[in-house]
C-alpha positions as CSV (number, residue, x, y, z in Angstrom):
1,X,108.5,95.4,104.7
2,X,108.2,92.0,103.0
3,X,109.7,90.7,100.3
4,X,105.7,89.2,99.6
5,X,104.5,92.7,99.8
6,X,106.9,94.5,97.2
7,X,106.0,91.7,95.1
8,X,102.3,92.1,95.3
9,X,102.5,95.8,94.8
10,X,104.4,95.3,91.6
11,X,103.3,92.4,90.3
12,X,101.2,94.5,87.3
13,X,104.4,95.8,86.3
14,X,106.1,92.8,86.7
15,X,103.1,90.6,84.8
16,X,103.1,93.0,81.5
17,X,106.2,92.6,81.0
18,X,106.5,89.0,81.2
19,X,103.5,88.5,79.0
20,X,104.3,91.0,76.1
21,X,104.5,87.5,74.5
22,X,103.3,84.2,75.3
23,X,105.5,81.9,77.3
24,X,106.6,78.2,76.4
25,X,107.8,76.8,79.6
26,X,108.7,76.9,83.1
27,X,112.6,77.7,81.9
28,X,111.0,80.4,79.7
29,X,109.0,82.3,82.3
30,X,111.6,81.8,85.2
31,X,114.1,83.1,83.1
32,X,111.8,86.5,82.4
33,X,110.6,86.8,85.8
34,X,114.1,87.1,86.7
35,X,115.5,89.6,83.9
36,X,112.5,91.8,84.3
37,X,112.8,91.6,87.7
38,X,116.4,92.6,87.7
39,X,115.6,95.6,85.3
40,X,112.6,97.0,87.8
41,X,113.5,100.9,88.4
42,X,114.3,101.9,91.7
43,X,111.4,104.5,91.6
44,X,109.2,102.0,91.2
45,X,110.0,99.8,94.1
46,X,110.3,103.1,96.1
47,X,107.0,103.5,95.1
48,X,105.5,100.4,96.3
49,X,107.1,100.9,99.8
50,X,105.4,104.1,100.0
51,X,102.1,102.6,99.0
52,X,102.6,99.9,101.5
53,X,103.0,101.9,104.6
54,X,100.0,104.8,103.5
55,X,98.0,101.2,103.5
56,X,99.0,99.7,106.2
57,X,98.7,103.3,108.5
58,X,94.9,103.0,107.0
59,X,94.4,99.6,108.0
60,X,95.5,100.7,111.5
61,X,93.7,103.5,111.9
62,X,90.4,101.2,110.9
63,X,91.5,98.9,113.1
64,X,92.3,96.2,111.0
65,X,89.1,96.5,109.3
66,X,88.0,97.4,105.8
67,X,89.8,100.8,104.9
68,X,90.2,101.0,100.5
69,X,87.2,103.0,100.6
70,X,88.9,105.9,102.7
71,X,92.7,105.8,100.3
């Protein structure tokens, strides 16, 4: 699975926590994106993984068509 993928699943997680308060540059939010990425359970990735391949077995079995309608 991709790097990209993990990302997107997360990213809610990842977005909260970066924007409990606001940001005041790019230093700033580089340097949160990296401690709260650092910090992300292990759980939680596993997590994502999972989600990822229930998903992408739905979007094979639809053919590559719609499929969040049958999750």
């Amino acid at each position: 699975m991709s790097s990209v993928a993990i990302c997107l699943a997360l990213w809610s997680v990842i977005q909260q926590c970066v924007y409990e308060t606001r940001v005041h540059d790019i230093d700033e939010l580089r340097q949160r994106l990296l401690h709260v990425w650092c910090g992300l359970e292990q759980s939680l990735i596993d997590n994502a993984v999972d989600q990822w391949q229930t998903r992408l077995s739905a979007c094979v079995r639809a053919g590559g068509g719609h499929f969040e309608d049958t999750l």
